[in-house]
N, CA, C and O atoms as CSV, one atom per row, in Angstrom:
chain,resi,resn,atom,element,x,y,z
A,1,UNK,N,N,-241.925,37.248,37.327
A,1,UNK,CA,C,-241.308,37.462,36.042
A,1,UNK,C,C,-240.712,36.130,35.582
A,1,UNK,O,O,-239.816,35.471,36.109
A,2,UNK,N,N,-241.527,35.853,34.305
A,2,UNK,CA,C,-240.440,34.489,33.725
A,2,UNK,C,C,-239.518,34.542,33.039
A,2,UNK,O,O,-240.112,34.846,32.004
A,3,UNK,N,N,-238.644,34.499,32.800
A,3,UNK,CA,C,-237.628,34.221,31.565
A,3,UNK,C,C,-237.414,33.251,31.182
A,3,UNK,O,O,-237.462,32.160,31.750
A,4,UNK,N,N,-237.048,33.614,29.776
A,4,UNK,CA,C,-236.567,32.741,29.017
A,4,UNK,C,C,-234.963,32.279,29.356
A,4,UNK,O,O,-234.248,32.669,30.280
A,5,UNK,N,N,-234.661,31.314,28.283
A,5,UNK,CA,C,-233.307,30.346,28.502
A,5,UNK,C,C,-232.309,31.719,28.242
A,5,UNK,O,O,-231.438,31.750,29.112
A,6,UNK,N,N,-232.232,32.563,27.528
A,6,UNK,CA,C,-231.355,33.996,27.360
A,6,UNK,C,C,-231.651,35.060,27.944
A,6,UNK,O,O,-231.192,36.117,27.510
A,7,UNK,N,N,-232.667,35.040,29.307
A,7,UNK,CA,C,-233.043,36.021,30.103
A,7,UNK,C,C,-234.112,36.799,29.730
A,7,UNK,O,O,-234.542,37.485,30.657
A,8,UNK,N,N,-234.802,36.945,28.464
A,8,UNK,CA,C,-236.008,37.323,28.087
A,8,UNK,C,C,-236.888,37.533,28.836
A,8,UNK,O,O,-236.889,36.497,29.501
A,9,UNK,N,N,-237.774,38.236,29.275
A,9,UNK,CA,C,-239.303,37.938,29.864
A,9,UNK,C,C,-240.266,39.105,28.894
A,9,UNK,O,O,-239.585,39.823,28.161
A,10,UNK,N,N,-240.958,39.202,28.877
A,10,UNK,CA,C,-242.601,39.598,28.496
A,10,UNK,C,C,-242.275,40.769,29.001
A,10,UNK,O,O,-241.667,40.469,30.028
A,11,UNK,N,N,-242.308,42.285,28.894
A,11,UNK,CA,C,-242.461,43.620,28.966
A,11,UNK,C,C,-243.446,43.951,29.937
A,11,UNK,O,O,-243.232,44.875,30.722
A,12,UNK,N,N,-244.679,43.188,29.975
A,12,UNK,CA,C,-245.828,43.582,31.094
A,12,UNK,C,C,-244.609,43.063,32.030
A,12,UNK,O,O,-244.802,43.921,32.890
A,13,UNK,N,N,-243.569,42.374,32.510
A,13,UNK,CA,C,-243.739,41.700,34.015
A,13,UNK,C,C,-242.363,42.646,34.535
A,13,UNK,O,O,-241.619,42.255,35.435
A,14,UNK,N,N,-242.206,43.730,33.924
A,14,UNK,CA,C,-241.212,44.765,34.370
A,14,UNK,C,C,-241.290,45.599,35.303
A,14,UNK,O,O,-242.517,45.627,35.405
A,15,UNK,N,N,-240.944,46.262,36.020
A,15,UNK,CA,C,-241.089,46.979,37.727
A,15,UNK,C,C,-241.132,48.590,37.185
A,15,UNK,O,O,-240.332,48.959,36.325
A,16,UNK,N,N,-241.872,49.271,37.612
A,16,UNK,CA,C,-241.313,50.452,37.290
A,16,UNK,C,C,-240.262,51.182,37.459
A,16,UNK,O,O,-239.381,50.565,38.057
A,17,UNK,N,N,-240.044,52.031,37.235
A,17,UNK,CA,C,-238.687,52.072,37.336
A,17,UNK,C,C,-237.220,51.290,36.423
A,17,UNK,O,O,-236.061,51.683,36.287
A,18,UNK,N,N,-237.911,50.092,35.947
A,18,UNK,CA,C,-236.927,49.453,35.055
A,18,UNK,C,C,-236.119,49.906,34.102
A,18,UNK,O,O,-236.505,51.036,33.805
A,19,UNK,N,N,-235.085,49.560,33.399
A,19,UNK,CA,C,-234.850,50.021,31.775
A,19,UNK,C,C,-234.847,48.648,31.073
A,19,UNK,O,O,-234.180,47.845,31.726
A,20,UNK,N,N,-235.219,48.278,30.288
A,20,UNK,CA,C,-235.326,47.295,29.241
A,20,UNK,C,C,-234.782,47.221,27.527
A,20,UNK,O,O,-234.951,48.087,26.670
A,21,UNK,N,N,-234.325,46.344,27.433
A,21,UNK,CA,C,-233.687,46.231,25.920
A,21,UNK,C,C,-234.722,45.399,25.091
A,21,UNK,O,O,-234.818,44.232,25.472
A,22,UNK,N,N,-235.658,45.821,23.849
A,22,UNK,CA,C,-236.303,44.669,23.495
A,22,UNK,C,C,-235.894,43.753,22.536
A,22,UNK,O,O,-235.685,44.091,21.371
A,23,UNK,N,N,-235.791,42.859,22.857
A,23,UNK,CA,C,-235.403,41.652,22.304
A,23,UNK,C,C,-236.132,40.638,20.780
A,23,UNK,O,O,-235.495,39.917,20.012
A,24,UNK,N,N,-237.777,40.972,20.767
A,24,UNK,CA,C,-237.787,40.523,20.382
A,24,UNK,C,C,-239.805,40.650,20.289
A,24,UNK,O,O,-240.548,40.350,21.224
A,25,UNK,N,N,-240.229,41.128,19.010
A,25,UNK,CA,C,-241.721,41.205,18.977
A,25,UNK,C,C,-242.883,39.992,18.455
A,25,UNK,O,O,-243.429,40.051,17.353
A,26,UNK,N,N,-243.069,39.194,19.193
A,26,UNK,CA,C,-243.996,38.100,19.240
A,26,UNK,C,C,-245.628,38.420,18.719
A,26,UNK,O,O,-246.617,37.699,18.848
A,27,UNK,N,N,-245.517,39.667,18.137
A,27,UNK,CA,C,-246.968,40.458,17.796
A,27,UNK,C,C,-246.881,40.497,16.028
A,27,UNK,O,O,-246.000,40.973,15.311
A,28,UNK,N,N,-248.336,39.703,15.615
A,28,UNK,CA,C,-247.836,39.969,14.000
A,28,UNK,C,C,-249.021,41.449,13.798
A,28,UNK,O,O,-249.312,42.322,14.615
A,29,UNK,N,N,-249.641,41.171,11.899
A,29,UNK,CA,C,-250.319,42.050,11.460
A,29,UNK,C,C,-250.050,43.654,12.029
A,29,UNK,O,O,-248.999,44.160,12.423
A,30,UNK,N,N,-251.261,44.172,11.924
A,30,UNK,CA,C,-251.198,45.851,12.193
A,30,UNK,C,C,-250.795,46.006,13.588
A,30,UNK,O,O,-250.137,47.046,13.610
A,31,UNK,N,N,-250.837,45.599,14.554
A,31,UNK,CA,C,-250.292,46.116,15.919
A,31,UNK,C,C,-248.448,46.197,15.843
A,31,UNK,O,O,-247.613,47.057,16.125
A,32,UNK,N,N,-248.411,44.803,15.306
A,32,UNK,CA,C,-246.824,44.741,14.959
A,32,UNK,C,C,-246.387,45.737,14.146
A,32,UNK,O,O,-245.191,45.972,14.320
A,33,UNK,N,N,-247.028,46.553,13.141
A,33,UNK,CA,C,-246.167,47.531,12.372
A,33,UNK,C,C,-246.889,48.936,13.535
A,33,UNK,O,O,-246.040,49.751,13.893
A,34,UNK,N,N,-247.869,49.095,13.890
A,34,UNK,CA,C,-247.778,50.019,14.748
A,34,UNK,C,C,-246.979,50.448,15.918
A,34,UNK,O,O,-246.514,51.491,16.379
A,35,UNK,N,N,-247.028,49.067,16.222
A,35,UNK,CA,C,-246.033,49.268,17.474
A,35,UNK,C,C,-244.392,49.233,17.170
A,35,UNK,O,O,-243.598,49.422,18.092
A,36,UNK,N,N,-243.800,48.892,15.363
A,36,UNK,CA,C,-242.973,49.369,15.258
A,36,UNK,C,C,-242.486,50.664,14.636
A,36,UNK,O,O,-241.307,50.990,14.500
A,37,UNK,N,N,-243.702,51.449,14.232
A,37,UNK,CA,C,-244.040,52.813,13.878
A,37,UNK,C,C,-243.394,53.306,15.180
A,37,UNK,O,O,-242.270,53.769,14.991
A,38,UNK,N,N,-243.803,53.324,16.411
A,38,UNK,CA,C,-244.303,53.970,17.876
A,38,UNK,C,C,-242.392,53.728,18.332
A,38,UNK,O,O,-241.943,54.169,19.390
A,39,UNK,N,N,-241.700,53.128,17.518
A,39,UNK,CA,C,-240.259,52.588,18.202
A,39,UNK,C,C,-240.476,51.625,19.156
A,39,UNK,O,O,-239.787,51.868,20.147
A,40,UNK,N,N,-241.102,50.695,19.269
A,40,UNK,CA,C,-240.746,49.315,19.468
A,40,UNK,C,C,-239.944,48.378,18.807
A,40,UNK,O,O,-240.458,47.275,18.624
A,41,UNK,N,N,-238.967,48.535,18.465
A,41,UNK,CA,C,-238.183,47.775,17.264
A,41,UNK,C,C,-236.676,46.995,18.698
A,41,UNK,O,O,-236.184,47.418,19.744
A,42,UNK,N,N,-236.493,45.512,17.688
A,42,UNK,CA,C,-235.625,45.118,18.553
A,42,UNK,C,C,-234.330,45.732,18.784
A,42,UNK,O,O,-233.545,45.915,17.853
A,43,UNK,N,N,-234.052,46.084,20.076
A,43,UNK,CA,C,-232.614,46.918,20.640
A,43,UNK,C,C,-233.082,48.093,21.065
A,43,UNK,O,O,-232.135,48.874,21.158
A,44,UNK,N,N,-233.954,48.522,21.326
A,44,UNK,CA,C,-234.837,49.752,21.243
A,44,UNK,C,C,-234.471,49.727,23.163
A,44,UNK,O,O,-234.447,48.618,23.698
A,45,UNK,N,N,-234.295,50.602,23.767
A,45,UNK,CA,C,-234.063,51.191,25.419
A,45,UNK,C,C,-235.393,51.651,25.754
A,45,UNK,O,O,-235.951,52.597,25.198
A,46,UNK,N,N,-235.994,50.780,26.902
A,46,UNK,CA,C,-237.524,51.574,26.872
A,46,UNK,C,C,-237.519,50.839,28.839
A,46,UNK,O,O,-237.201,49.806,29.429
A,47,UNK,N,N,-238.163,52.368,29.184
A,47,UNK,CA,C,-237.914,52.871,30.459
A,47,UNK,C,C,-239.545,52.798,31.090
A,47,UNK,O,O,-240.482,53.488,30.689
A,48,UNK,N,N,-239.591,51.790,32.157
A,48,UNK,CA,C,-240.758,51.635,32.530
A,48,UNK,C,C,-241.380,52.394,33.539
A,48,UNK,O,O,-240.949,52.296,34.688
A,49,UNK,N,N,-242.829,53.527,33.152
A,49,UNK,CA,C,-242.953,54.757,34.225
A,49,UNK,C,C,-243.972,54.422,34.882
A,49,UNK,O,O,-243.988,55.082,35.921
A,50,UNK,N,N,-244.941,53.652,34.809
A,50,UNK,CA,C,-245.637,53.625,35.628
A,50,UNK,C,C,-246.617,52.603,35.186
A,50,UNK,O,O,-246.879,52.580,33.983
A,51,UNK,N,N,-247.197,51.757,35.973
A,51,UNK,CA,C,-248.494,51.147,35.921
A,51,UNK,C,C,-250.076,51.710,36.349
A,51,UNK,O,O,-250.138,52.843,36.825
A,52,UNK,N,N,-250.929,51.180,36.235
A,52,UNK,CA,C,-252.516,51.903,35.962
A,52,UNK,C,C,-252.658,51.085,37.523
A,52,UNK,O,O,-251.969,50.085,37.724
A,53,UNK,N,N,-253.464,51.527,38.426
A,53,UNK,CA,C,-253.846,50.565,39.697
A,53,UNK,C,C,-253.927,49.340,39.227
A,53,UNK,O,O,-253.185,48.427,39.589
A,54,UNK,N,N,-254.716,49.252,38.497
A,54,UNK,CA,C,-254.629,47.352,38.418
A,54,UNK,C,C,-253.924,46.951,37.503
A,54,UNK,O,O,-254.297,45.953,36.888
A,55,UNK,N,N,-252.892,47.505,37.201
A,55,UNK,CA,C,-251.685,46.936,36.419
A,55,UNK,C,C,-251.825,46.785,35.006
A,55,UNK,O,O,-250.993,46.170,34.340
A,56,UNK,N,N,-253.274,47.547,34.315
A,56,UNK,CA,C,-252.915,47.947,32.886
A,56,UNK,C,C,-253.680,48.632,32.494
A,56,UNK,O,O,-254.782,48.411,32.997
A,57,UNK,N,N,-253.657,49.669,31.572
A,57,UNK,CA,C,-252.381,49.841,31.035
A,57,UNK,C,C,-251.209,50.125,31.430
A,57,UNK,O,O,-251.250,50.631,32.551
A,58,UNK,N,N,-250.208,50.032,31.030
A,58,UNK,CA,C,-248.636,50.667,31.737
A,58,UNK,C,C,-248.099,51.257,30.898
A,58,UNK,O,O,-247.905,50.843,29.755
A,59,UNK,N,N,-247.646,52.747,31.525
A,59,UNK,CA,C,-246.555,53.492,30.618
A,59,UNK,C,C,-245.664,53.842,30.648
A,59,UNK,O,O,-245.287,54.570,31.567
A,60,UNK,N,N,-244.847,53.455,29.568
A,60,UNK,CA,C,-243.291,53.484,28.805
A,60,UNK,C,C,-243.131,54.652,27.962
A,60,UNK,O,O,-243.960,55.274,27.297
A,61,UNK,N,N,-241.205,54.907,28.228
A,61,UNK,CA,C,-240.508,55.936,27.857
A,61,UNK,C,C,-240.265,54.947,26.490
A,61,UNK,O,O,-240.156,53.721,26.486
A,62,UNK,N,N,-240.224,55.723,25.528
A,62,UNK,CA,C,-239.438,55.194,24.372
A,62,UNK,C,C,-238.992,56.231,23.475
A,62,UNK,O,O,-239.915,56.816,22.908
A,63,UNK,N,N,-237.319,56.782,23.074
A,63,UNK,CA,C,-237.157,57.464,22.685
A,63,UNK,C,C,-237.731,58.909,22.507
A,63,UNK,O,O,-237.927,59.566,21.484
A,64,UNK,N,N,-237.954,59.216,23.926
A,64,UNK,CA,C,-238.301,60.340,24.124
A,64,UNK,C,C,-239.962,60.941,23.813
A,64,UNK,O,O,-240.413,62.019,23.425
A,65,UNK,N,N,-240.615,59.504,24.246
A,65,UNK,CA,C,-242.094,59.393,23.985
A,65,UNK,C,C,-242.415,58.424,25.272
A,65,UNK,O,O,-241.801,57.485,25.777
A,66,UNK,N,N,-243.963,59.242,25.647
A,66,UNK,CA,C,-244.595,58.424,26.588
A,66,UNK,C,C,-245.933,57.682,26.172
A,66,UNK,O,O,-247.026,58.161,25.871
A,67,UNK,N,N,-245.467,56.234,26.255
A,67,UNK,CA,C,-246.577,55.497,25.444
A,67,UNK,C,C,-247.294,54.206,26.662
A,67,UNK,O,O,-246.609,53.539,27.438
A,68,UNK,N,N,-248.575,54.149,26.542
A,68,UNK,CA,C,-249.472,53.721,27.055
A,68,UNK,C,C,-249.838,52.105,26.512
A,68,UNK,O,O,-250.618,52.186,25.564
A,69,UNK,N,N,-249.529,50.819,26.813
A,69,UNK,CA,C,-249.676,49.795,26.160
A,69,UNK,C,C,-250.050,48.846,27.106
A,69,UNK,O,O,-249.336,48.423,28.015
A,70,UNK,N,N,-251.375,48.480,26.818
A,70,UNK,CA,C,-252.314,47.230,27.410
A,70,UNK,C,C,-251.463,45.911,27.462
A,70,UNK,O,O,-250.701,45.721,26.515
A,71,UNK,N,N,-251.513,44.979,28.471
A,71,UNK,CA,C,-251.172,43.916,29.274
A,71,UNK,C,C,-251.013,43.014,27.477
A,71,UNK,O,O,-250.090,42.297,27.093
A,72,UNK,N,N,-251.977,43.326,26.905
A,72,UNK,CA,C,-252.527,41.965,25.727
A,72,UNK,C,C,-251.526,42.926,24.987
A,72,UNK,O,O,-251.741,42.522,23.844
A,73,UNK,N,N,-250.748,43.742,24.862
A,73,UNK,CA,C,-249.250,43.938,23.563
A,73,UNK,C,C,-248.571,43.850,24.376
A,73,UNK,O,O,-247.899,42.861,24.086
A,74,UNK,N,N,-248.100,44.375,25.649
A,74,UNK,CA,C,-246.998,44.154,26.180
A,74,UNK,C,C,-246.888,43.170,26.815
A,74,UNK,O,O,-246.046,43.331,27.698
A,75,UNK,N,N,-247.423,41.980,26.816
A,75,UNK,CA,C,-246.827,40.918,26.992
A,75,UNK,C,C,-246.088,40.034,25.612
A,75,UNK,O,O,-245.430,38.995,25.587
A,76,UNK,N,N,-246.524,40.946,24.557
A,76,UNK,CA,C,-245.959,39.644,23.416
A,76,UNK,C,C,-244.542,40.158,22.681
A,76,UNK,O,O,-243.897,39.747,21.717
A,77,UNK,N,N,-244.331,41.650,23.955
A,77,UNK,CA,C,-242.804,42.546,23.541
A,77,UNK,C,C,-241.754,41.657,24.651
A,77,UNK,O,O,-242.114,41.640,25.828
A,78,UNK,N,N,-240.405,40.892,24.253
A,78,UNK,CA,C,-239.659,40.477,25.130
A,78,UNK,C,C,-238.518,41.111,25.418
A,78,UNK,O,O,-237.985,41.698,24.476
A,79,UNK,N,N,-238.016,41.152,26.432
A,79,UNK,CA,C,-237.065,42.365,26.810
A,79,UNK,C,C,-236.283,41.746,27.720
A,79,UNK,O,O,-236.769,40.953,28.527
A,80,UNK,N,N,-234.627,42.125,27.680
A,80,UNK,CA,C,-233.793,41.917,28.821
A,80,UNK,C,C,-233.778,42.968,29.448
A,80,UNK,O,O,-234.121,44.054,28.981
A,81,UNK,N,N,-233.329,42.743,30.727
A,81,UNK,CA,C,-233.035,43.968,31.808
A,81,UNK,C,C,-231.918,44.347,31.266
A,81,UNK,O,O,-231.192,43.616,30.592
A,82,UNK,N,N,-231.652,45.875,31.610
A,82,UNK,CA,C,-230.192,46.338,31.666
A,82,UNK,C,C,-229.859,46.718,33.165
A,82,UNK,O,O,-230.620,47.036,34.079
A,83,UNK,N,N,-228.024,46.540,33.118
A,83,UNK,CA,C,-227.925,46.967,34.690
A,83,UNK,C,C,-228.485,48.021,35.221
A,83,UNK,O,O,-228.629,48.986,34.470
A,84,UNK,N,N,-228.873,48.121,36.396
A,84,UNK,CA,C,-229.078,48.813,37.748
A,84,UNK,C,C,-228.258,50.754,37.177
A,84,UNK,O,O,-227.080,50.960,36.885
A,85,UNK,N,N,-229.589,51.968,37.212
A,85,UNK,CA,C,-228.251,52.732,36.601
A,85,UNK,C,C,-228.497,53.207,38.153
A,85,UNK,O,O,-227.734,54.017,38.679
């Protein structure tokens, strides 16, 4: 997992089990308004459930939705960790 200088990293490099705050959508055109249709929007709490065997797709809780998002969008969603619940 890399981060950034404010703790940021890329959404693919999250553990399951995680909770994440997103920070910040690096995705333009139609995926970007879809994926802020879907509640990807920055500040958004999104709960990481599981990865695919080879690690994509992976699926996320988001406001009470289970959503399925390929390595190539969720890497361009940036997210801080939240504490340990």
């Amino acid at each position: 997992m890399v981060a950034d200088s404010k703790g940021a990293f890329p959404l693919c490099d999250a553990q399951i089990g995680d909770s994440v705050r997103i920070t910040q959508l690096c995705i333009e055109g139609a995926m970007r308004l879809r994926l802020l249709d879907l509640g990807f929007i920055p500040g958004a709490i999104i709960k990481v459930l599981q990865k695919s065997p080879l690690g994509d797709p992976m699926a996320f809780r988001v406001s009470q939705t289970t959503i399925a998002l390929r390595k190539e969008e969720s890497s361009q969603i940036l997210v801080e960790k939240l504490g340990d619940e």
